[in-house]
N, C-alpha and C positions, 0 to 999 in steps of 0.2 A: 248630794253634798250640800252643807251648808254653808252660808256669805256672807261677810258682812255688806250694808248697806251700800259702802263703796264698791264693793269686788261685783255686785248687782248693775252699779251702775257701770262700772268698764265694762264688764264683759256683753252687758246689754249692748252697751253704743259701739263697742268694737266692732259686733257682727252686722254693723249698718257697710262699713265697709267705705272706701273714697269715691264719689262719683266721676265716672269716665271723662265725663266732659260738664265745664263748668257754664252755667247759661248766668250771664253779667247783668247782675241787676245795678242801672247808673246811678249818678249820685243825685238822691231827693235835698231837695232843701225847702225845708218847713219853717213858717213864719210861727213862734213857738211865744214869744216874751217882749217887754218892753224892751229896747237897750237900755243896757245898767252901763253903758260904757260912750263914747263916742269915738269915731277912728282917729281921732284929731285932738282928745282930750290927753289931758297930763293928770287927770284924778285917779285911775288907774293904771297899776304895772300890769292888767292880766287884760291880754287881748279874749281869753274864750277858753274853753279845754276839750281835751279826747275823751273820746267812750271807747276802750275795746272790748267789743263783745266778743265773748269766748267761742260761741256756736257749739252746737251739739257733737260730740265727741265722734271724729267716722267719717262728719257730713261735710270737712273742708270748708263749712263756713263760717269764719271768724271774718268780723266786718269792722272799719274802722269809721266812727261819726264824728263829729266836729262839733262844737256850739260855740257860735260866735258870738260874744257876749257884746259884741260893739253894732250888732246887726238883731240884737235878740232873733236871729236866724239859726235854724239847727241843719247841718249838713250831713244829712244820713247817706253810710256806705263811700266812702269817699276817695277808695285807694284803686279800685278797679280803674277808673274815668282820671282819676290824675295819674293812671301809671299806665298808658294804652301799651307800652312796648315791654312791659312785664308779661308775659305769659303764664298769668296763673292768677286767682284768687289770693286774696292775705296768707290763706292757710287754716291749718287743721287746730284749734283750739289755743285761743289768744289768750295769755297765763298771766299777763303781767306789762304795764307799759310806763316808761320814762323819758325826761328830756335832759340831756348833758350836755352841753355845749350849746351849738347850731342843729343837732340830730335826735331826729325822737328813737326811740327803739321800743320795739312788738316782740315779747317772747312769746313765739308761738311752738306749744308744748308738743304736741303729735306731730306737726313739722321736723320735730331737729332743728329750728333755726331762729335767731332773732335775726326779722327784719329791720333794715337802718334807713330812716329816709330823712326828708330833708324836715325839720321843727315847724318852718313857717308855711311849709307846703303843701306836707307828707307828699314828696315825690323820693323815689327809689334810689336810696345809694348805693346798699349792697345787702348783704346777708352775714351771718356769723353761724356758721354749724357749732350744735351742739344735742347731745343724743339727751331728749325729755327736759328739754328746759323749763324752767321753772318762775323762777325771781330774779330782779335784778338790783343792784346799788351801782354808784358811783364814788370815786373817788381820782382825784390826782391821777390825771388821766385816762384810768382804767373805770370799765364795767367790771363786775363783780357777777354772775351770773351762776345760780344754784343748777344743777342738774341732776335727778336721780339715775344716771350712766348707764342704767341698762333699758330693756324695751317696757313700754309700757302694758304692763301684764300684772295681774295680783301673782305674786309667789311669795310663799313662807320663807324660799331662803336669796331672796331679794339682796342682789350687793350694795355695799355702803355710796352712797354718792359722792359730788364733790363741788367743788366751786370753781368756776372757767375763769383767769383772768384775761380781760380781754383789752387789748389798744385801742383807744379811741380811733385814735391818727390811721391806723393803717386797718382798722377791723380785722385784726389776728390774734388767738389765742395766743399766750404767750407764758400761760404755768396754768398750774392744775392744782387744789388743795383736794384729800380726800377728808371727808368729814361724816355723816351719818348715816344712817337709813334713808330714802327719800327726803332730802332735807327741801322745805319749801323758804318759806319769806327770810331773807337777808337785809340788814340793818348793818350801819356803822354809827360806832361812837368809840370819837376820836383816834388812837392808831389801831384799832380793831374793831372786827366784823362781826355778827353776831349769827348765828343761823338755824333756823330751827328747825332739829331735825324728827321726821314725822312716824317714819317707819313702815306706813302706811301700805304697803302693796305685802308687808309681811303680816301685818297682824286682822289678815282675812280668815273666820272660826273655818275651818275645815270638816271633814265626815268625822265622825264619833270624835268629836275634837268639842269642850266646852269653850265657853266666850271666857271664859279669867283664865284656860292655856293658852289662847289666841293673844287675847291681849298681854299676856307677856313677852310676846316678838315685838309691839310695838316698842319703837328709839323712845327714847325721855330725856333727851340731853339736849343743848344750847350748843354748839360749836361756837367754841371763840378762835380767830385765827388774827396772827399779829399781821398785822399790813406791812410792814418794812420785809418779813423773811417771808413772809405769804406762808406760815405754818400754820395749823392748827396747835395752840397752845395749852387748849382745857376744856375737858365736858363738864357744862354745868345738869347735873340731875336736876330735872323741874317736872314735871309731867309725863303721860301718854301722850300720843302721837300730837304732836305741837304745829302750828301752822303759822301765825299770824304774831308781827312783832311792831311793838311801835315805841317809840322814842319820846319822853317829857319834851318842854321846852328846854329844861336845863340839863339836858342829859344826865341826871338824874338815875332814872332808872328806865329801865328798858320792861314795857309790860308783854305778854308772851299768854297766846291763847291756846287752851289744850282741847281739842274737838273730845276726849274721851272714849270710848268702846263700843259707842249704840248701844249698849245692854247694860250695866251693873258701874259702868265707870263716868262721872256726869261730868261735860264740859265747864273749865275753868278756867280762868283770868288771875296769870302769877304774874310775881313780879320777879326782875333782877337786878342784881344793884351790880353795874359795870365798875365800879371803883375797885370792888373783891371779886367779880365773877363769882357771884352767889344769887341765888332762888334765895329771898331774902322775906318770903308771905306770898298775898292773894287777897285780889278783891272780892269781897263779900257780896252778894248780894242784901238787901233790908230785911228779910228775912232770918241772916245768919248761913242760909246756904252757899252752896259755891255758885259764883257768876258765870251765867254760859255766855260763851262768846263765838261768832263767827267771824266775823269781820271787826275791824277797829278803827277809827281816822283821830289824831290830832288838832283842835283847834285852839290857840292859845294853851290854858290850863285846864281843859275839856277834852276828853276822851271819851266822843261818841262810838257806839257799838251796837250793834246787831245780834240774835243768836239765832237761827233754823236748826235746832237739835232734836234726829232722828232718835225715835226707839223703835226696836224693833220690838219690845214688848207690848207696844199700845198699836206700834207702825203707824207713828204717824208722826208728825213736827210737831216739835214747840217754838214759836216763835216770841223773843221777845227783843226789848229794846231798852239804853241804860246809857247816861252819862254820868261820867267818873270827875270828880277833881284830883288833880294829880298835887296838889299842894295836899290836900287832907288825904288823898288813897281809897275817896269814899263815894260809893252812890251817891248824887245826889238829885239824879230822876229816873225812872221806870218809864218815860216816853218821853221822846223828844219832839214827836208829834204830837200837837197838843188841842188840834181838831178835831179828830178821829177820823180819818180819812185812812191813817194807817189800817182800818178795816176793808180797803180796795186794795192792797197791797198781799199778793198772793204769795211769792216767794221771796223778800229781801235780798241783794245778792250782791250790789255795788255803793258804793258809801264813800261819800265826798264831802268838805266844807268853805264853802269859796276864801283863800286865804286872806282877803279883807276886809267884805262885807257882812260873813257870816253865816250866810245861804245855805241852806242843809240839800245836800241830792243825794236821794234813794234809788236806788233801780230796782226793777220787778221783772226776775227769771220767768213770772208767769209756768208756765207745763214744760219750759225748757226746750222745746222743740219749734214754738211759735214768735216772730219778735214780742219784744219785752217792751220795759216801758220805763221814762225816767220821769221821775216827781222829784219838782225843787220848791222844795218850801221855805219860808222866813226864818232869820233867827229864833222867833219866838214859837216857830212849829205849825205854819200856817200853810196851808197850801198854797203855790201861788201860780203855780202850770207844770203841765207833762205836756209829752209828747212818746209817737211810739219808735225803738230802738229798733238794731239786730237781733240777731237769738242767743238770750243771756247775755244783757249786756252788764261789763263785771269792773272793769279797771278805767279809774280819775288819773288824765295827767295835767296840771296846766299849764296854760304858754302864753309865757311873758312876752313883752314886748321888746323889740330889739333895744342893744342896750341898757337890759333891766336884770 
């Protein structure tokens, strides 16, 4: 039979299987950077942020790290040793991390569950079941949480997923929206939710099956769902299997990344304009071609990006790199690294921009089986230190400081 790229990689790390017993690695802390901070200072609202590493799909290990930007100390692994009376690791594949209130949340995907611990501590509040969770938003209370509802398996006739909402206050589901194929990254702007749905475990080429019948199971719609009735109100048609969504300054528009088919269909960066619930164009690349994109972050009027885009025709990545002005819509660099150092970076895979001073941090999946590594360089693209991660580490959250 034949697979696409992804259907290779689950079904590969599925048959690694959960390990019987977990052997606890403590929490390292490495002297990594200057403080850019002081504990005592009022120059800055960010005490430091999270790394969740995802960990190898099978292997139960998703680790959670810390950098304390007031200590330029980095605290690797950090949930095992501040949670002794948890009996268990993080979990099987860390998909996505945020802070709402006083509480961080961990959607850990092959779990079933986001973990809730405490913001300033990460010590253990509780748990929230949810079957292949995905992404999360907040709003007015409530977490927003994507889940593709069934097991984690490639199938062609894969059911539609949905959106958990969930109580802050009491950490309980409390309504359900169904909305697309594997729908991954959720987005709000203003009384609606945004979420893009990917399709992704259906549109794996099958035996005597071509890649343009495959990629016709993949979703290409936007879920919009109204927040006051928690409906889904409109698919916006924009792409193949879609992942990744981000937000202007001015809410504006909502830009929306399409991983593509690995064969004949090439990754692309649309846009939507939330005013109409309309796919409204797409950023170009300088070339004229379409922009690939893997990941995307926010800074000011800057919309850094990433792309790792498989073919299975060449089998191999293409890696590039691109910030957008979202005032113009338009390229206005092909590397934001501007040392060339981005040539020690093997896999791209986590993408942050410190929300005041500008700091760029990269992560490097590395072979994906081995810790990774995070590289924070200057505004201007300069190196300025790494240190080494978990395995794949993938998701920025940061943490203010009390009162902030």
């Amino acid at each position: 039979m034949k697979y696409s790229h992804l259907s290779f990689a689950l079904l590969a790390l599925l048959l690694l299987g959960c390990r019987k017993a977990e052997i606890i690695v403590p929490e390292q802390v490495i002297p990594v950077a200057p403080p850019v901070d002081s504990a005592t200072s009022a120059e800055s609202d960010y005490l430091g942020f999270y790394l969740l590493n995802e960990g190898n799909m099978g292997s139960n290990k998703s680790t959670l790290d810390y950098m304390d930007l007031t200590t330029g100390k980095y605290h690797r692994n950090i949930f095992a040793e501040r949670n002794p009376h948890v009996a268990r690791e993080l979990g099987d594949v860390g998909n996505d991390i945020g802070i709402y209130g006083s509480k961080l949340y961990a959607v850990i995907n092959c779990s079933h569950f986001v973990e809730v611990m405490d913001a300033q501590t990460a010590t253990h509040i509780g748990v929230v079941s949810i079957p292949n969770c995905r992404y999360l938003c907040f709003h007015g209370g409530y977490a927003y949480v994507t889940s593709y509802a069934g097991p984690v398996k490639i199938d062609p006739n894969a059911r539609p997923g949905y959106v958990a909402k969930v109580d802050t206050a009491t950490l309980q589901v409390v309504d359900t929206c169904v909305v697309g194929y594997q729908p991954d990254e959720i987005v709000r702007v203003g009384s609606k939710l945004y979420v893009a749905n990917s399709g992704g475990y259906r549109g794996a080429t099958m035996e005597n099956e071509s890649s343009e019948q495959a990629s016709q199971r993949y979703d290409r719609t936007v879920s919009v769902i109204d927040i006051g009735t928690f409906k889904e109100i409109k698919r916006i048609d924009v792409a193949i299997n879609l992942h990744r969504l981000e937000v202007d300054a001015d809410s504006a528009f909502i830009y929306v990344s399409s991983r593509g088919d690995y064969y004949d269909i090439p990754s692309r960066t649309l846009i939507i304009d939330p005013h109409i619930d309309e796919c409204v164009g797409e950023v170009l690349a300088p070339n004229g071609g379409p922009l690939a994109c893997t990941n995307i972050t926010r800074h000011g009027d800057s919309l850094y990006l990433y792309s790792v885009e498989w073919s299975w025709y060449e089998e191999r990545n293409t890696i590039t790199y691109a910030i957008i002005n979202t005032q113009t819509q338009r390229v206005v660099s092909r590397m934001f690294i501007t040392d060339g150092s981005h040539s020690g970076i093997e896999i791209p895979y986590g993408l942050a921009v410190h929300p005041e001073n500008g700091n760029i941090y990269v992560t490097d999946a590395k072979n994906y089986v081995t810790p990774g590594k995070l590289h924070c360089y200057s505004p201007d693209g300069k190196h300025l230190w790494e240190v080494t991660t978990g395995d794949i580490p993938a998701h920025f959250v940061w943490l203010k400081k009390k009162n902030h």
